[in-house]
N, C-alpha and C positions, 0 to 999 in steps of 0.2 A: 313569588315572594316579593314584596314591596319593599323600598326601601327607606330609612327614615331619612330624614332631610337630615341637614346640617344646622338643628338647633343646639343651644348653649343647654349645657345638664347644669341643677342646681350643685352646689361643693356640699361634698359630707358634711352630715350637723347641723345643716342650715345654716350660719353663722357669717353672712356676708359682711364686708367691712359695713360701719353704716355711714352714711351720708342723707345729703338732703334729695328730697325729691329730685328736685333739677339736677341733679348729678348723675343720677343713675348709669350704670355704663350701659343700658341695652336700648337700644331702638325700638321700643311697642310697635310703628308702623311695620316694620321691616320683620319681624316678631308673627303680626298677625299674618303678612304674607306667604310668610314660611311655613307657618300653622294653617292657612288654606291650601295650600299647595299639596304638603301631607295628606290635608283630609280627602283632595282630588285623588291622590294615587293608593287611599283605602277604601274608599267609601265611591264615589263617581265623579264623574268629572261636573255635575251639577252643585256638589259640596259647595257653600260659600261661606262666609261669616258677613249676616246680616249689620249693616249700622246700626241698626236698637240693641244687638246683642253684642256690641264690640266694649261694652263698659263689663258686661260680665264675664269676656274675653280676658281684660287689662287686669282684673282682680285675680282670676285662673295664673296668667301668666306669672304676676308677680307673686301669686302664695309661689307655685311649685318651682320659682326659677329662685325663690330666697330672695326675693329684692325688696331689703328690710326698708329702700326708704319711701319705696310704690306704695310697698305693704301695709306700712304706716299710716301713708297719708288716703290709702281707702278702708283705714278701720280695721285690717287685718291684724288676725293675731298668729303666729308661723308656730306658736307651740298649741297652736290646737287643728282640729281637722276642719275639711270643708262640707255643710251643708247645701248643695246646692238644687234650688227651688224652681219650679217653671210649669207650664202647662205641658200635657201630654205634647209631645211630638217638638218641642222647642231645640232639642239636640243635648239635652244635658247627658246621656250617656254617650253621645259621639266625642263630646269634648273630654269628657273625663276621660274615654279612651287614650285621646289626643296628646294629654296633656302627660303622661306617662313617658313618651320620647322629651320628656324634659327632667327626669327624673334619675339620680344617680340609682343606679342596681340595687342596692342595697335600701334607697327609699321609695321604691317604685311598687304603687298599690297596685293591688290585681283587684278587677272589674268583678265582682259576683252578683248574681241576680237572685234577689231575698227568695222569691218566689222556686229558685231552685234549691236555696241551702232550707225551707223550708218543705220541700221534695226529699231533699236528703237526709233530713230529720226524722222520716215516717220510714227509710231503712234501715238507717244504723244510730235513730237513739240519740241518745244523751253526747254520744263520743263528737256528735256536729256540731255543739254550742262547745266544746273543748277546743274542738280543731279551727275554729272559728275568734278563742277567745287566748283562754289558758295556754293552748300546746301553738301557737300563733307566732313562733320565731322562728330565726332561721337556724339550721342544725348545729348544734356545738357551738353556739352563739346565745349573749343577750341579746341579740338583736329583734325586736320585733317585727312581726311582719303589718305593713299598712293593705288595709281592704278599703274598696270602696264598693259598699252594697248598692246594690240598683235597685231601683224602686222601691224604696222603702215603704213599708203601707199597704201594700196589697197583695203581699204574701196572705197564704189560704195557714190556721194554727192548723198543727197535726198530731194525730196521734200515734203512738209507740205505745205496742202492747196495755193499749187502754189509759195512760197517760197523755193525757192533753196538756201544749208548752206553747205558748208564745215567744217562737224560737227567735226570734226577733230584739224582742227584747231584752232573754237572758244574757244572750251575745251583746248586746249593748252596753247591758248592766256591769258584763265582768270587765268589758272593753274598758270602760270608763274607770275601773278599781286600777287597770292596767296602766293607763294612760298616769296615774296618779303615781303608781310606785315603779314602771318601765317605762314613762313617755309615748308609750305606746299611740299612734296616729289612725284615724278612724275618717272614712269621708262617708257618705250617704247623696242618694239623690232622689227626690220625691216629687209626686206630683201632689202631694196635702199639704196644707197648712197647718199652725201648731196646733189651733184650737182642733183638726181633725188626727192629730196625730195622738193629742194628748186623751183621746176618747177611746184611741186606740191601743196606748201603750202605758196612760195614766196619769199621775202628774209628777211621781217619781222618777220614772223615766223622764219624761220633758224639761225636770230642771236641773237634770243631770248635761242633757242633749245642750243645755248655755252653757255649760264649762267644756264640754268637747267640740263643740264644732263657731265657724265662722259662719254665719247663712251668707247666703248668695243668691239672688233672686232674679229669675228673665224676667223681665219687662212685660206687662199684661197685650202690649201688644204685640209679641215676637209671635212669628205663624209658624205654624205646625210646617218644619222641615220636610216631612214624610207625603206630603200632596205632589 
């Protein structure tokens, strides 16, 4: 078992004092070296955090650490989720792993891969866009639970007892009624763009997806991680 470094957790609520950029009280350099270090002792000791990809480090950091005045001044908004964008193999599901050890208990999304809750949709039905969406808190609590689906877009629709669902999407749809009346928090990570997302899930879906989430985009030259 690995164990996590010594990163700063964001405070309940999200609700940091605010101050100006310059103020901030965290160190990003000292920040990203901690957050390489981690990724060595889960991932290999070859993990690094490229320089093209350290700007979309610094946005990561400051959504999930609350640092309203980073957050601000890269266009973030902390009451909505993270979209976050790249080419195959860029590390967008490493980071999002990653970025979970920065995360109080109670806000820490768990990583699901679309392409399995749409697997699990073709066993048990309708009750996976529930457990996914509706039944989505923690026991005996308002508290929502935060998901960050992987790979958004290339889940396979499936059918149940002859019912065809773009399980995907319902889960999004109700996510987003959620978010509205529980604050409920939603992240995704995709290798489409909108104009291919919205062929895939409509344009109802797509301009729901600007009130929920921040995009966050690697850089077209960041290299596939996985070589």
């Amino acid at each position: 078992m690995t164990s996590t470094p010594n990163l700063p957790q964001s405070q309940e609520g999200c609700t940091p004092t605010k101050t100006k950029a310059t103020q901030t009280r965290y160190d990003y350099y000292q920040l990203i070296q901690s957050l390489e270090t981690h990724g060595k002792s889960i991932y290999s000791q070859h993990f690094k955090i490229d320089e093209v990809d350290k700007p979309v480090v610094i946005k990561l950091l400051a959504y999930f650490l609350c640092d309203e005045a980073v957050a601000t001044e890269e266009g973030l908004d902390l009451n909505k989720g993270i979209m976050l964008t790249g080419r195959i193999g860029c590390g967008k599901t490493s980071l999002m792993h990653l970025m979970r050890s920065l995360c109080a208990e109670a806000f820490r999304h768990t990583v699901v891969s679309c392409r399995n809750i749409s697997f699990e949709f073709s066993r048990t039905g309708f009750d996976t866009i529930s457990k996914y969406s509706h039944s989505a808190f923690f026991p005996y609590s308002n508290i929502p639970r935060t998901y960050c689906f992987d790979d958004l877009g290339l889940e396979t629709n499936m059918n149940f007892w002859g019912n065809n669902c773009c399980v995907m999407a319902e889960i999004l749809l109700s996510r987003y009624d959620l978010l509205v009346s529980n604050k409920m928090l939603t992240h995704v990570t995709t290798n489409l763009n909108s104009q291919e997302l919205e062929e895939i899930y409509g344009n109802r879906l797509r301009s729901r997806m600007r009130a929920m989430f921040n995009l966050i985009s690697f850089d077209v030259s960041s290299t596939d991680k996985r070589r």
